[in-house]
C-alpha positions in Angstrom: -2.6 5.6 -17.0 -1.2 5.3 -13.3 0.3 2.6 -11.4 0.5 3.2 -8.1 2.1 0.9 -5.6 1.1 0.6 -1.9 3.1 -1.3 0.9 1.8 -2.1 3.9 2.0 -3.9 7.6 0.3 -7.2 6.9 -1.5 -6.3 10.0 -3.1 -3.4 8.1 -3.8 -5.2 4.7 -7.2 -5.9 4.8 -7.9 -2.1 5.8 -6.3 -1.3 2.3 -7.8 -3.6 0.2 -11.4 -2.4 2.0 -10.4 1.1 0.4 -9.3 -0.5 -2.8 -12.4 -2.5 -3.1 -15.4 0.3 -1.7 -13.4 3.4 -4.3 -13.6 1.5 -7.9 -10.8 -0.1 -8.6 -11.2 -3.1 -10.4 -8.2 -4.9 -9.8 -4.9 -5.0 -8.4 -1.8 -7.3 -7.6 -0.9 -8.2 -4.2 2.5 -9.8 -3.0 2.6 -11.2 0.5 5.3 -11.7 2.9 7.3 -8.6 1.6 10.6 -7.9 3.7 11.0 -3.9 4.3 13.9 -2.7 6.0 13.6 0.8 7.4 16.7 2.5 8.6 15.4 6.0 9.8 11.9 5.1 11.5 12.4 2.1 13.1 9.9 0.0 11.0 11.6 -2.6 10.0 9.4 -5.9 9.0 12.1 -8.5 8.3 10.2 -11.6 9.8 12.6 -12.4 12.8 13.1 -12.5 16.2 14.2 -8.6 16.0 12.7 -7.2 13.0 9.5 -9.4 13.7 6.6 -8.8 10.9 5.6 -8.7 7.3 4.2 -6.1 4.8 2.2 -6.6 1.4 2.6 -5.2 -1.4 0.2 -4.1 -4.0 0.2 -2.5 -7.5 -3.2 -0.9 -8.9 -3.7 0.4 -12.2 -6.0 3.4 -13.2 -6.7 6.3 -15.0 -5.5 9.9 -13.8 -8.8 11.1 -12.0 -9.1 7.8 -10.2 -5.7 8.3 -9.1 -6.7 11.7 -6.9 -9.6 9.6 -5.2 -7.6 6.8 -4.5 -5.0 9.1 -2.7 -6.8 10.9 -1.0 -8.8 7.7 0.4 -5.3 6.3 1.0 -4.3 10.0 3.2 -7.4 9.7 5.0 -6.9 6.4 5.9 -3.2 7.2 7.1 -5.2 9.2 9.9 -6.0 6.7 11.7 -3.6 5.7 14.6 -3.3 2.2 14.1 -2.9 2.8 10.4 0.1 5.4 10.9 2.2 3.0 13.7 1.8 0.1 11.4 3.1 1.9 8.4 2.1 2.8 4.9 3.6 4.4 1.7 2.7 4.9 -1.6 4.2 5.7 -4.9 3.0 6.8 -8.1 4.6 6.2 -11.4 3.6 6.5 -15.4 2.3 3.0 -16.5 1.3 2.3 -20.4 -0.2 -1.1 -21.7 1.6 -2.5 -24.5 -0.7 -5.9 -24.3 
C-alpha cells in the first residue's frame, strides 16, 4: 500500500479532488489552510499581506497499480497553465495498516 500526499493552491483544490473523485479513489484526508513557504520559486502561500494565499493538503491511500493512474492523472493535470502557476507537488511513500 501507497500513501501519497498532494499539496495544493487552495485556488486549485477543487480541480484535485475532481481527479481524486472521477479515478477511484475512495477516500482521502484533506487539511485546509496549509502554510507553504517556498524559497526557490517564489510560491510562497503564508496567508499575509506578502505571501498572500493558502494550500491544502491531502493524503490518499491505495494499492500500487492505482498509484500509476493516479499519477499520471495528477501529471496531466499539472499541464494545464493555471494548474502549474498555482502550484502542485506530490510525494509518494510506503504506508501499512496496522488497524
Amino acid at each position: 500500500m501507497k500513501m501519497f500526499w498532494i499539496f495544493c493552491n487552495e485556488s486549485v483544490a477543487e480541480d484535485l479532488m475532481d481527479v481524486l473523485n472521477k479515478n477511484g479513489i475512495t477516500g482521502y484526508f484533506v487539511w485546509k489552510n496549509v502554510l507553504f513557504r517556498d524559497n526557490e520559486s517564489g510560491k510562497t502561500h503564508w496567508d499575509d499581506a506578502i505571501y498572500p494565499g493558502k494550500d491544502w493538503a491531502f493524503m490518499v491511500f491505495c494499492d500500487d497499480e492505482d498509484v500509476l493512474v493516479l499519477k499520471e492523472k495528477l501529471e496531466h493535470l499539472e499541464e494545464e497553465p493555471y494548474i502549474k502557476q498555482a502550484g502542485i507537488k506530490a510525494f509518494i511513500a510506503e504506508a501499512k495498516k496496522v488497524m
